[in-house]
C-alpha positions in Angstrom: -3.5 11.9 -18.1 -6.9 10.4 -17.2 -8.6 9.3 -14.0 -11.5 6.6 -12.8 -14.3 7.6 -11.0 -15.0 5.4 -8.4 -18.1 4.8 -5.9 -15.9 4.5 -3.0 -14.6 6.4 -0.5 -11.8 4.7 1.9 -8.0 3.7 2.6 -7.7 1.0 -0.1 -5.2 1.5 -2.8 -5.8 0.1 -6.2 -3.3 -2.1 -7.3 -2.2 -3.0 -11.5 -1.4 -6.0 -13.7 0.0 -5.7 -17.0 -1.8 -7.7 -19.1 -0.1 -6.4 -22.2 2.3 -3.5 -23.4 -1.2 -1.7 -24.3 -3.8 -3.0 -21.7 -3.7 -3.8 -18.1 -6.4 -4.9 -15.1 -7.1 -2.8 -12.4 -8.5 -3.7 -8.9 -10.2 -1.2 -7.3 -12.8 -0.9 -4.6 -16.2 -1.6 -5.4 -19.6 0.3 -4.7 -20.5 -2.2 -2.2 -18.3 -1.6 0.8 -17.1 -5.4 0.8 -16.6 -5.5 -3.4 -13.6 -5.2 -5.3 -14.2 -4.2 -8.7 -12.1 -5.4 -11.6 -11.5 -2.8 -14.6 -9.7 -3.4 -18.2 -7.5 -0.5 -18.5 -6.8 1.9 -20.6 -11.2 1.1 -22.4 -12.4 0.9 -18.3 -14.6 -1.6 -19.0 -15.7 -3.7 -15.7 -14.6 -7.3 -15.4 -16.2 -8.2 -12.9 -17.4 -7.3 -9.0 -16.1 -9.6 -6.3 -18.1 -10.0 -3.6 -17.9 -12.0 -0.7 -20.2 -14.9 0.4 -23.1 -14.2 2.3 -22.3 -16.0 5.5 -18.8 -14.2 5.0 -18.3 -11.1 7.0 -14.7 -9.9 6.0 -15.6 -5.7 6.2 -14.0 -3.2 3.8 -11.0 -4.6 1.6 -8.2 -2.4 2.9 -5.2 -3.7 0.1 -5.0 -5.3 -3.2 -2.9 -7.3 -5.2 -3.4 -8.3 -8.4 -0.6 -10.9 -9.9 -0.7 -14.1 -12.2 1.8 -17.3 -12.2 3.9 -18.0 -14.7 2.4 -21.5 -15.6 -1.1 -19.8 -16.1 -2.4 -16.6 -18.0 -5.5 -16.8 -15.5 -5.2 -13.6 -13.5 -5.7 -13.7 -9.4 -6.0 -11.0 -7.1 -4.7 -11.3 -2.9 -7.4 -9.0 -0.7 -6.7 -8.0 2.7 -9.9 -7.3 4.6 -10.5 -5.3 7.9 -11.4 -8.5 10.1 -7.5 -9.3 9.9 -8.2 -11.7 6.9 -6.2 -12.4 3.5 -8.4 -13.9 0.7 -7.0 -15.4 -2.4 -9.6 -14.1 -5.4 -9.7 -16.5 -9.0 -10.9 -13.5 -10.8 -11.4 -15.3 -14.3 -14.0 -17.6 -12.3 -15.1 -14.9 -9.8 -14.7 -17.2 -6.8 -12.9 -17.3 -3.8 -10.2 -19.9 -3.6 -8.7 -19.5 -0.1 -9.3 -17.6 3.3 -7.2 -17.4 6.4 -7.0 -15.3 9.4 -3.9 -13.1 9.5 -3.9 -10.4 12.1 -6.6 -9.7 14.8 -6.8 -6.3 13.4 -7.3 -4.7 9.4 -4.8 -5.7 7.0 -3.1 -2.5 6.0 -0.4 -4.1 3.8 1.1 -7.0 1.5 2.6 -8.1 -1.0 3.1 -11.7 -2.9 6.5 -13.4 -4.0 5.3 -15.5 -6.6 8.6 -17.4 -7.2 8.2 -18.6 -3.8 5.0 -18.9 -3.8 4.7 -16.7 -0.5 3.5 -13.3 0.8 3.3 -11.3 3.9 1.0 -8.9 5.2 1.1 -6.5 7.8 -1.7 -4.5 9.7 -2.9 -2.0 12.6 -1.4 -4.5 15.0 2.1 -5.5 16.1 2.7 -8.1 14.0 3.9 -9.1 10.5 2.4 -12.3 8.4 4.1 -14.6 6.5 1.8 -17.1 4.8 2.3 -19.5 1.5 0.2 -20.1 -1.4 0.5 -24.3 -2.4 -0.3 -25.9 -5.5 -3.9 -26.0 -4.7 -4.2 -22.6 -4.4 -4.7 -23.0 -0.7 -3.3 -19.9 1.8 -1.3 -20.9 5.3 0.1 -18.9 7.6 3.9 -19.9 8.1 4.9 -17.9 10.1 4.5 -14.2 11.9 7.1 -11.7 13.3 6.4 -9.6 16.4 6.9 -6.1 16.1 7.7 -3.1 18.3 5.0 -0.9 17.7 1.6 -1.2 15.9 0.8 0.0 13.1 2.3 -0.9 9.3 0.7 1.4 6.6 2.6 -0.8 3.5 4.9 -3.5 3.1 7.5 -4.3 -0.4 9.3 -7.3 -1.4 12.4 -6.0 -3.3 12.2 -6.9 -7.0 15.2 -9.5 -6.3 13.4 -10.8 -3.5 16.4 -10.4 -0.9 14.9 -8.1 1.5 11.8 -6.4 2.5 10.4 -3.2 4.2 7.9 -1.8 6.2 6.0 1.7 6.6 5.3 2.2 9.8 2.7 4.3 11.6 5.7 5.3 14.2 7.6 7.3 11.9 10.0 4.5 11.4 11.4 2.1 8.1 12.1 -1.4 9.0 13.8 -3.7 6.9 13.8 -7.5 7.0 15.7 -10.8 5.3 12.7 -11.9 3.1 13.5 -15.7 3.8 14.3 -15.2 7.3 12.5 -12.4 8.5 15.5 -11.6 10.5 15.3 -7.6 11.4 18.1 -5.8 9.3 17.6 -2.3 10.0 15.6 0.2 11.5 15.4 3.5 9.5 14.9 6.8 11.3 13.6 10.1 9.2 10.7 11.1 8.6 8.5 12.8 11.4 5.4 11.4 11.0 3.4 8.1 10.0 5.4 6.7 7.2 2.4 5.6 4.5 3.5 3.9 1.7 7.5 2.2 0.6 8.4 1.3 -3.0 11.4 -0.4 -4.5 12.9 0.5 -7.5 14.2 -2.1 -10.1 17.9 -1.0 -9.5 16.8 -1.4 -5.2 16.7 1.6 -4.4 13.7 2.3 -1.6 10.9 5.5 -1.5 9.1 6.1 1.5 6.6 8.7 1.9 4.8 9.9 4.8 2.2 11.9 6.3 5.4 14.7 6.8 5.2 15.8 3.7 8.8 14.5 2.6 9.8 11.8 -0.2 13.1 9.7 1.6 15.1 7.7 -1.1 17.7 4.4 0.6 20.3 2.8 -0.7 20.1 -0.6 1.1 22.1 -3.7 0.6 23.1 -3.1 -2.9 22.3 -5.9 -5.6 25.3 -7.1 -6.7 
C-alpha cells in the first residue's frame, strides 16, 4: 500500500501507463489549477508539469489519459478540460500538439482507441464526441452522438474494441457499437448518478455509483 500526496483538490481522476513490469507514469493534477503533473511511479519522482499556454484559457483538467503508440516509445497524454476542450499532450517534449473544442460544457470522460487511432469523450452536456488522432498528431472531431439526458460521469472502450459504455448522471448504463455509435442498450439499476464503468479483459462491465452498489454485466460476449 502507498499513496501520493497531491496539491489538488477536484473531480479529476489520475490515469496510469505501464512503462515497465516494475515502473509506470502517472498523470495527475497539478498544483496550478490548469497543470497536470507527470510522476514516475513506484520512486514518485516528477516528470514534468504541463501547463497550458498563456493566451490559453482551458480551466481545470477534469480527465486524463495517458497512452503511447505502438511505433513510438514516446509517451502522450489526452486531457479534457472544463471549457468543453480535448488537448493532445507530447509529454517527452512538454508541448501541446493539438486542441479542439468538444462539448460546450466540461469534459467529464474519455477514452482513446489507439488501433484506430480514435477516441470519444463525453461531458456535463447531452452529447457524446467522437474525434480522431492523424498521423500528424492532429485531433478532429468525426463525429458526435446526441443523447437523452445530460450528464456522463465516464466513458470505456472494451478491451476488444467492439462496444462502449457510458456512466451516466441519470442513474442509467448506456452502451454503444464503437464503430457505429449505434445505441445497443440502455442499462437500468442503480439509483443514483452512475460515476465511473470499467471493462474487464474477459468483457465483463463494473459500474459504480453514487448508490453505494458495485453492478457487474455480461454484455455481448467475446467470442
Amino acid at each position: 500500500m502507498d499513496a501520493v500526496q497531491l496539491d489538488s483538490v477536484g473531480f479529476c481522476k489520475s490515469s496510469v501507463l505501464a512503462r515497465g513490469q516494475l515502473c509506470w507514469m502517472l498523470a495527475v493534477p497539478g498544483k496550478g489549477s490548469d497543470e497536470v503533473q507527470i510522476l514516475e511511479m513506484p520512486s514518485k519522482t516528477s516528470v514534468c508539469t504541463l501547463k497550458p499556454e498563456a493566451d490559453a484559457k482551458p480551466g481545470m483538467p477534469m480527465c486524463l489519459g495517458l497512452w503511447q503508440a505502438n511505433s513510438s516509445p514516446r509517451p502522450l497524454l489526452l486531457a479534457g478540460y472544463e471549457d468543453g476542450s480535448v488537448t493532445l499532450w507530447d509529454i517527452s517534449e512538454r508541448k501541446v500538439c493539438s486542441r479542439i473544442a468538444c462539448h460546450e460544457e466540461p469534459v467529464m470522460g474519455l477514452d482513446f482507441d489507439s488501433q484506430k487511432a480514435k477516441g470519444v469523450s463525453g461531458s456535463a452536456g447531452k452529447v457524446l464526441a467522437v474525434w480522431s488522432l492523424d498521423s500528424q498528431q492532429s485531433l478532429q472531431v468525426n463525429k458526435t452522438q446526441e443523447l437523452t439526458n445530460p450528464g456522463i460521469a465516464e466513458v470505456t472502450i472494451r478491451p476488444d474494441h467492439k462496444i462502449l459504455a457510458t456512466a451516466g448522471w441519470d442513474h442509467r448504463i448506456r452502451v454503444f457499437h464503437w464503430r457505429t455509435m449505434k445505441p445497443l442498450a440502455v442499462l437500468a439499476f442503480h439509483s443514483a448518478s452512475v460515476y465511473c464503468v470499467a471493462f474487464a479483459t474477459d468483457g465483463l462491465l463494473a459500474a459504480g455509483s453514487k448508490d453505494q452498489r458495485i453492478s457487474i454485466w455480461s454484455l455481448y460476449p467475446r467470442p
